[in-house]
C-alpha positions as CSV (number, residue, x, y, z in Angstrom):
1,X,0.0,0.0,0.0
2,X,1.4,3.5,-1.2
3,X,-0.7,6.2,0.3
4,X,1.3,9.1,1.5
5,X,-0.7,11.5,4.7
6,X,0.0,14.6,2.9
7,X,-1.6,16.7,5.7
8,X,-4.5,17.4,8.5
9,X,-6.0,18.8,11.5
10,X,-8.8,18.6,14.4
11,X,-11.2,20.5,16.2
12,X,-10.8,20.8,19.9
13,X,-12.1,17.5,22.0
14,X,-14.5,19.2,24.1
15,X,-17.1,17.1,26.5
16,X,-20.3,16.9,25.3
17,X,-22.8,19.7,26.3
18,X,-19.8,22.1,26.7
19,X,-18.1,24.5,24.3
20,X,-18.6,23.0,21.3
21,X,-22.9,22.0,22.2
22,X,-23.8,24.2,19.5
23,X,-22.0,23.0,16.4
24,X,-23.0,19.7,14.5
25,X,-21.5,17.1,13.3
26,X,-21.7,18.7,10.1
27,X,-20.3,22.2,11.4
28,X,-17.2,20.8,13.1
29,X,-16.6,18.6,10.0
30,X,-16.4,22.1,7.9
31,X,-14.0,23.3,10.3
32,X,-11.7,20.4,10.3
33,X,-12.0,19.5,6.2
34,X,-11.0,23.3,5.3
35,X,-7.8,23.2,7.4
36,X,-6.1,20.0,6.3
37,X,-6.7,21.3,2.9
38,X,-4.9,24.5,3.7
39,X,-2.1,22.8,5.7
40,X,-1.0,20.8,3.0
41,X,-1.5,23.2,-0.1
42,X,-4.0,20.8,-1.6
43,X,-6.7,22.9,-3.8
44,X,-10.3,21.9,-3.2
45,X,-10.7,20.7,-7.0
46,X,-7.9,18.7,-6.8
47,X,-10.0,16.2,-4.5
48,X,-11.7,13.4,-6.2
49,X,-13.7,11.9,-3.3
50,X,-14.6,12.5,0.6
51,X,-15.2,9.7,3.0
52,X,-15.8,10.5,6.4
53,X,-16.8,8.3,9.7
54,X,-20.0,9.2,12.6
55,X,-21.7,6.9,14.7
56,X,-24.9,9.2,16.1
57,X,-26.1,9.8,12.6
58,X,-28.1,13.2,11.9
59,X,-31.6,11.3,10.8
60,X,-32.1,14.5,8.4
61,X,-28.6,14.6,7.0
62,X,-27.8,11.1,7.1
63,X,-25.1,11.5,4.8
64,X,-22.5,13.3,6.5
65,X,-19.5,13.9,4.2
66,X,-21.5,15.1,1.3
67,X,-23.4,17.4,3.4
68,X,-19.4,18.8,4.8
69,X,-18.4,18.2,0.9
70,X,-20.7,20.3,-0.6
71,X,-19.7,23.2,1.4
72,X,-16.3,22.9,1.3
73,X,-15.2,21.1,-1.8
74,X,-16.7,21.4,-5.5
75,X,-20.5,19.9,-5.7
76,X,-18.7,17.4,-8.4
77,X,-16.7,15.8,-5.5
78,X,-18.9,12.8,-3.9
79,X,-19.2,12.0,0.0
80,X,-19.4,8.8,1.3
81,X,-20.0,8.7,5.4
82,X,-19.5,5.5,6.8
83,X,-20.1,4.2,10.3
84,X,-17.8,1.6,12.2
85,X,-18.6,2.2,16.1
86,X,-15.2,4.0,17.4
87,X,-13.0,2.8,14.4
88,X,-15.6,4.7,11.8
89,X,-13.1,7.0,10.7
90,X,-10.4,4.5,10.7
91,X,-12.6,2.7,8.2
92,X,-13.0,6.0,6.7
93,X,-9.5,6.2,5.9
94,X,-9.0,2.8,4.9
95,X,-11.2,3.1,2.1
96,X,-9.9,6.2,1.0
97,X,-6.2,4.1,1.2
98,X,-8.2,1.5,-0.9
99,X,-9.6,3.9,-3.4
100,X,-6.1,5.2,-3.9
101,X,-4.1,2.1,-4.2
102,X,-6.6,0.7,-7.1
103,X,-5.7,4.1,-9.0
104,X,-9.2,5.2,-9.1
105,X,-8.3,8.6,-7.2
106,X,-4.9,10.8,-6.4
107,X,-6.5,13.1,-3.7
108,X,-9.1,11.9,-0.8
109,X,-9.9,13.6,2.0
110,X,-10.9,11.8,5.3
111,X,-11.6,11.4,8.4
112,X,-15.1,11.8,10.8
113,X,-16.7,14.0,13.2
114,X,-19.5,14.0,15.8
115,X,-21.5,15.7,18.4
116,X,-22.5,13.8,21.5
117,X,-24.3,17.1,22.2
118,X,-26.8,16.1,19.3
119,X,-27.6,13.0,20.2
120,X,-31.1,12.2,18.3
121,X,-33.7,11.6,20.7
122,X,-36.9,8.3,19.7
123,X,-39.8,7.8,21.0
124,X,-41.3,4.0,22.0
125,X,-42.1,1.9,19.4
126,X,-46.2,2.6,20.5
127,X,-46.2,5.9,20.4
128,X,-43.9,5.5,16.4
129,X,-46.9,3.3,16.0
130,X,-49.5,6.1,16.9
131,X,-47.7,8.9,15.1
132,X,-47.6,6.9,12.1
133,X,-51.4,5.7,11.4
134,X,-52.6,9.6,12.7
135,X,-50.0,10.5,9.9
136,X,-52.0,8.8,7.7
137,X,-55.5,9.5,8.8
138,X,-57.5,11.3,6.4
139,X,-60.1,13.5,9.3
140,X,-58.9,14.9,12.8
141,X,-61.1,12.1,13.9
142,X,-59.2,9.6,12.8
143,X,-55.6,11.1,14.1
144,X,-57.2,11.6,17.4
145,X,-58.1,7.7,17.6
146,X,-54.4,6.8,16.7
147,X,-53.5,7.7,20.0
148,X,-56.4,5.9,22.0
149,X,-54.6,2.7,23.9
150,X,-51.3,4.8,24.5
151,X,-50.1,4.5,28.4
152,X,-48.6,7.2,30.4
153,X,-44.9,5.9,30.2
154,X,-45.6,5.4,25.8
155,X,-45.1,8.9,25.8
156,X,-41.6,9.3,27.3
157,X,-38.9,9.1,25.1
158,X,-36.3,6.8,24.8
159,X,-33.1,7.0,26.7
160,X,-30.0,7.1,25.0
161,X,-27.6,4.2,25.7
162,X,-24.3,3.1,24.8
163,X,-24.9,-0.6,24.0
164,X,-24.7,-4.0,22.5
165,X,-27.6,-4.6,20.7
166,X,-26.7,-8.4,20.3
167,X,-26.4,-8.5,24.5
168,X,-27.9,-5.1,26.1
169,X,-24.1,-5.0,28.0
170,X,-22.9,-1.6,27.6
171,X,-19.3,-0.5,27.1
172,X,-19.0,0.4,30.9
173,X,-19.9,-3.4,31.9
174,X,-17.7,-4.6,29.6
175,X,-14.9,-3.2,30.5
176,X,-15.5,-3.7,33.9
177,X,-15.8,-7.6,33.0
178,X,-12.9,-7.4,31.1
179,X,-10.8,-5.9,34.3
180,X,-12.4,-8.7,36.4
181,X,-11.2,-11.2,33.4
182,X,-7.5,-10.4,33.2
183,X,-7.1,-9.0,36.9
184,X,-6.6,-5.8,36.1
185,X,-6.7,-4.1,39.1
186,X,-8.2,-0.1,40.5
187,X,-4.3,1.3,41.1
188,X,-3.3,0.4,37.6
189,X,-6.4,1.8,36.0
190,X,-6.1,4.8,37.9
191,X,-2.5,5.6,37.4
192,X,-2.9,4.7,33.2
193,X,-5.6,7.3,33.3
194,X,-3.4,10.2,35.3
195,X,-0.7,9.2,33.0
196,X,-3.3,10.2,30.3
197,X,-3.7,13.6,31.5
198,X,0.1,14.4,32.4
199,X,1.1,13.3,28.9
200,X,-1.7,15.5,27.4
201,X,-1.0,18.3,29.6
202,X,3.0,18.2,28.6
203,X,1.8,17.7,24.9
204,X,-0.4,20.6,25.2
205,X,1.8,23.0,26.8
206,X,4.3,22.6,24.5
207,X,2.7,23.0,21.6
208,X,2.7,19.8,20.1
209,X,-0.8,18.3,20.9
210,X,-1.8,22.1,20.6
211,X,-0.1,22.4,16.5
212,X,-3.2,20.0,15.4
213,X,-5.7,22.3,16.9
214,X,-7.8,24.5,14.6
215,X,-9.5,26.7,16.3
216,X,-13.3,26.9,15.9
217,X,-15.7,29.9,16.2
218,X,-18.4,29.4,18.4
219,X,-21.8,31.9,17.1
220,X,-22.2,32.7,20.8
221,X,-20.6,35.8,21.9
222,X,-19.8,34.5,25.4
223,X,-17.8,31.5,24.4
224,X,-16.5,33.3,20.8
225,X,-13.2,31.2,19.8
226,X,-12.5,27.6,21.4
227,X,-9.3,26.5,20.8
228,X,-7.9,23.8,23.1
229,X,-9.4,20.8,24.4
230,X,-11.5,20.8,27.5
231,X,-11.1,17.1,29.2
232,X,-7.1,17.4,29.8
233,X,-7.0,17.6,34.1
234,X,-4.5,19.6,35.4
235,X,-5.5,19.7,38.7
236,X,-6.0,15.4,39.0
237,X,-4.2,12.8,40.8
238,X,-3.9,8.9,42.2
239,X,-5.8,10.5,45.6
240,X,-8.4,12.5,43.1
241,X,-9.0,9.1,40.7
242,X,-8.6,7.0,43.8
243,X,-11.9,8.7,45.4
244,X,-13.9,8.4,42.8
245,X,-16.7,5.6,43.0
246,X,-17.4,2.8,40.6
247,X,-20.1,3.5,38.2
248,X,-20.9,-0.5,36.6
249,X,-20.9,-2.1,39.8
250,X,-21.0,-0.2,43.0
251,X,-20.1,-3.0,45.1
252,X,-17.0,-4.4,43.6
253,X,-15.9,-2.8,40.2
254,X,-13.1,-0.6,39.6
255,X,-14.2,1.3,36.3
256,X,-14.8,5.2,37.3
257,X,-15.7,8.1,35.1
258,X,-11.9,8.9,35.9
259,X,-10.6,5.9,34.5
260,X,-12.9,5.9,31.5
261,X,-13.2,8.5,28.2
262,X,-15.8,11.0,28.2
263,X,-18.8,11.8,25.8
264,X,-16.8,14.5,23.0
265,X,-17.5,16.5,20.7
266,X,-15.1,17.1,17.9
267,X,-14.1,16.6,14.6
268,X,-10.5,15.1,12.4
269,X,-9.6,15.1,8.9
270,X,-6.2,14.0,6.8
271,X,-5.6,14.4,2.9
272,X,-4.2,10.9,1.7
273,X,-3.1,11.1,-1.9
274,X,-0.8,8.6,-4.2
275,X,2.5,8.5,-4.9
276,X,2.1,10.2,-8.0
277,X,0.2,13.0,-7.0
278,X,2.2,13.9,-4.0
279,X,5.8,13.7,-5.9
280,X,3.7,16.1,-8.6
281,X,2.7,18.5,-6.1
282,X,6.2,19.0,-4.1
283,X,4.6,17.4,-1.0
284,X,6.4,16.3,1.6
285,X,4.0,13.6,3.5
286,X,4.0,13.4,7.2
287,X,3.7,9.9,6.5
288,X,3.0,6.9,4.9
289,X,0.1,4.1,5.1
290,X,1.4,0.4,4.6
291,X,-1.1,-2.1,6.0
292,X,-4.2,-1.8,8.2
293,X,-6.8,-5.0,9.9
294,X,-9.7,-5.5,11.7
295,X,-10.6,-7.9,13.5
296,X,-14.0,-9.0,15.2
297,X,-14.5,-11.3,19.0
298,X,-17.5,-12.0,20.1
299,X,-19.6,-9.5,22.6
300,X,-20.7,-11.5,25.3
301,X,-17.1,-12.2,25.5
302,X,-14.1,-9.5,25.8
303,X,-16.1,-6.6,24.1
304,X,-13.2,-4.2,23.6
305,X,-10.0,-7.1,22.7
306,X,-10.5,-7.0,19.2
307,X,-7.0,-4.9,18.9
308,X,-5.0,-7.5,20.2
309,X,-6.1,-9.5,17.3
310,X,-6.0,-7.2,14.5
311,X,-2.1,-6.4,15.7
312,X,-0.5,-9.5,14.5
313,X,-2.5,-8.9,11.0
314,X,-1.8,-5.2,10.5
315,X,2.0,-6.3,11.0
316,X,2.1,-9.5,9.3
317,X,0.6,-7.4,6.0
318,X,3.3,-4.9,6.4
319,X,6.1,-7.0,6.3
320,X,7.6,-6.2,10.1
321,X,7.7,-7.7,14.1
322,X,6.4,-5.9,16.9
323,X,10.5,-5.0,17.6
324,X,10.7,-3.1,14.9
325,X,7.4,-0.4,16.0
326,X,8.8,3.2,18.1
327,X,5.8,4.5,18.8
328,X,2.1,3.4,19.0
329,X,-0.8,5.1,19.6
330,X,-3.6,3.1,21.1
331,X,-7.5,4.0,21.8
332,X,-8.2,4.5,25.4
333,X,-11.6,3.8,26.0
334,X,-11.0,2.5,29.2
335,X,-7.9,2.2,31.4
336,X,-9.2,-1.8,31.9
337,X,-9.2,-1.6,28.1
338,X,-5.9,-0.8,27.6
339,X,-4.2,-2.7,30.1
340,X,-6.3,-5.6,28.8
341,X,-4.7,-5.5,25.5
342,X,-1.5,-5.1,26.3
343,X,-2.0,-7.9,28.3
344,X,-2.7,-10.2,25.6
345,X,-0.5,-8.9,23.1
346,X,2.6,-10.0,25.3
347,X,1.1,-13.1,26.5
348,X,2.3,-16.4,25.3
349,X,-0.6,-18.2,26.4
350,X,-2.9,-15.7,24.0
351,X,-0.9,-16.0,21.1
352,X,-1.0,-19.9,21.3
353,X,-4.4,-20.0,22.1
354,X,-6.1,-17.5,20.1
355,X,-3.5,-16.5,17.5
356,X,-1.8,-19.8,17.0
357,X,1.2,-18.4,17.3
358,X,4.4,-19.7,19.1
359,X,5.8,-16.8,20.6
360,X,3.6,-13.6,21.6
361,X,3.4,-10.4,19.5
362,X,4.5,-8.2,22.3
363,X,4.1,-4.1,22.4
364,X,6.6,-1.4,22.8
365,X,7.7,-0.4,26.1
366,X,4.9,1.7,27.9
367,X,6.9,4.7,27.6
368,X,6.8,5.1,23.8
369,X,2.6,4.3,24.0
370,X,0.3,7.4,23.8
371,X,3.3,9.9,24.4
372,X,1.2,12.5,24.3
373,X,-1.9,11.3,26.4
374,X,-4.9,9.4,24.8
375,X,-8.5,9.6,24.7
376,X,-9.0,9.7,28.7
377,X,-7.9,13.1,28.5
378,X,-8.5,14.2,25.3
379,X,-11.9,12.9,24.6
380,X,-13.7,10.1,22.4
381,X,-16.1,11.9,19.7
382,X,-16.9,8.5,18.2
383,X,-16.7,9.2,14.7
384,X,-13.3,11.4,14.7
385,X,-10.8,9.9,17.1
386,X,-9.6,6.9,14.7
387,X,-8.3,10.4,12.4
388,X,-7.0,11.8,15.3
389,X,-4.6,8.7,16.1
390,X,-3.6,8.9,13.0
391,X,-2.5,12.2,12.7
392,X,-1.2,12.5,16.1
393,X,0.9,9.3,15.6
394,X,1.8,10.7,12.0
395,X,3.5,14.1,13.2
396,X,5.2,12.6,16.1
397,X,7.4,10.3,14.1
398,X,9.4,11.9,12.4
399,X,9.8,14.2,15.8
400,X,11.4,10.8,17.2
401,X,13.0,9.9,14.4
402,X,10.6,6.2,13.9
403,X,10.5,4.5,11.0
404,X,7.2,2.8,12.0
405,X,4.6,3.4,14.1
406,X,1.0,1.5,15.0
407,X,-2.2,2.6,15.6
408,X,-4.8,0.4,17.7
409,X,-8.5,1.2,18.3
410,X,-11.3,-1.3,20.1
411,X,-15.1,-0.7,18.8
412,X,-18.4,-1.5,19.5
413,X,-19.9,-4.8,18.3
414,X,-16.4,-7.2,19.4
415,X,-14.0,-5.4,16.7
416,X,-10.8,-4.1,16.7
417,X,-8.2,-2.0,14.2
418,X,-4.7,-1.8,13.8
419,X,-2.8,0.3,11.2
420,X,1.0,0.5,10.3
421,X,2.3,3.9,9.6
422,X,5.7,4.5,8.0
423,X,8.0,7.6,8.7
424,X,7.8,9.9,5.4
């Protein structure tokens, strides 16, 4: 695979209901698809296609990146949104690897966005019922008697949940099964998540978490330009984390909402383009794509361990060992996530069992994962962090002088995703 990452950017990660509450999906997509196109010199009409990744889709713009093509790119250019749970803008930028590689495009742009602010609200599936037939009741008669039968709790609406539909378990419980599982205990879940914030605190302050920040202006005269991530905790600690109470089991669980990543808003964008079209253009790329996997477990097992699975695959297709990775950037959904993986990846008893493999695939050493914080800090807008990983991990190599580096992200629905980056 030779697809060069020629540029890109982000929104600031804000937490839901926050800073960013205003803005869509679609607005924060805008932001983010204008500025990798101006920080790598890349005309509009040089684009041939735009694929971006959401997972709360807006039911009257279903289509995301043709709604954030059209009004940043020529109406000729199509859009293509496409939804993976937390890797969706991984996905996004596979296909836009794939579309490259067959030679059927030299510039795509993508990436993914979201607002957990916007989260689209249903109603029971009585009430749908009701609305429906007085929809299609020719006298006010008629659409009054659509409604007879309804109970008091028909009419309240849904709750929003973050959840298997195959088992009901949400991510929370599975996380907190999964740190039962693998005996991942509180202390190490606490002190993965302050590492989170310290590293993204550093990153921040000296400017290199901060350099893929575009700032975004906020219609609201009070809150006017937000330009830095809101999650990042300056003031936290062990004691602080250690206080906090579990939130999937009371009783005996260890997963906190300090340990965990939290509802985001926020948006992430890269221009890929071939070979060709970069060494036509004078581009120098920040990086270079050479294999990607996913991989899918099943849900009423280890939700979030599809990573450790797709690892072995995403390296095996780019030709290298686990030795030969500097840096890796790896989701953090959860602290127990995390730890989980890692876990498994330098397990021998894992790689036997469940990769058939005689020696484990291993992981760098702690220090050279998520250098600059990861999504405990940061945020986790569903659609747009898989773009973020990427980009992050693609400026930071060359800054540590890696040849290759890996990107890991756990989903909803048992899968996983793994891509190999190669220095520029």
């Amino acid at each position: 695979m030779d697809v060069a990452i020629c540029s890109g950017c982000r929104t600031p990660f804000t937490r839901s209901g926050t800073s960013l509450k205003d803005l869509s999906a679609i607005d924060l997509g805008k932001v983010a698809v204008r500025e990798a196109l101006f920080r790598g010199d890349v005309p509009p009409e040089e684009v041939e296609e735009v694929v971006l990744g959401t997972v709360v889709h807006n039911p009257r713009a279903p289509n995301l990146a043709r709604e954030v093509g059209l009004a940043t790119l020529p109406p000729g250019v199509p859009g293509t949104t496409v939804s993976r749970a937390c890797t969706s803008s991984n996905q996004a930028i596979a296909d836009a690897s794939n579309l490259i590689s067959q030679g059927y495009a030299r510039f795509v742009l993508a990436g993914g966005a979201e607002s957990l602010s916007h989260v689209p609200i249903t109603v029971s599936d009585p009430l749908a019922a009701s609305l429906m037939e007085a929809a299609q009741a020719k006298t006010p008669k008629g659409r009054l008697a659509a409604f007879r039968g309804l109970r008091p709790r028909d009419l309240l609406p849904a709750r929003p949940q973050i959840a298997e539909y195959s088992t009901g378990e949400t991510m929370g419980e599975a996380a907190e099964r999964m740190a039962k599982i693998n005996g991942i205990p509180r202390e190490e879940q606490d002190d993965w998540a302050l590492r989170s914030h310290e590293r993204a605190l550093e990153g921040t302050r000296d400017g290199r978490l901060a350099a893929e920040v575009v700032p975004v202006y906020v219609p609201d005269g009070k809150r006017g330009v937000v330009d830095k991530d809101n999650g990042i905790r300056e003031d936290t600690s062990l004691s602080a984390l250690a206080s906090l109470a579990p939130v999937f089991d009371r009783n005996h669980g260890s997963v906190t909402a300090g340990n965990s990543s939290p509802l985001t808003d926020g948006a992430a964008a890269v221009v890929l383009a071939s070979r060709e079209a970069v060494d036509g253009h004078g581009i120098e790329p920040l990086a270079w794509i050479r294999s990607y996997a996913f991989a899918g477990v099943d849900p009423a097992d280890q939700l979030l361990q599809g990573p450790a699975y797709a690892v072995p695959v995403a390296l095996d297709r780019a030709g290298i060992s686990m030795k030969e990775v500097g840096l890796m950037e790896m989701h953090e959904a959860f602290s127990a996530q995390v730890l989980s993986n890692l876990q498994a990846l330098s397990s021998k008893r894992f790689a036997e069992k469940e990769l058939g493999r005689s020696t484990p695939v291993g992981h760098p050493d702690p220090e050279r994962i998520n250098v600059m914080g990861g999504s405990i800090a940061i945020g986790h807008p569903f659609g747009a962090t898989g773009a973020r990983l990427t980009l992050t991990l693609a400026r930071e190599m060359p800054r540590r002088d890696v040849e290759f580096g890996l990107i890991t992200v756990c989903a909803a629905g048992g899968m996983g995703f793994a891509m190999v980056l190669q220095r520029g």
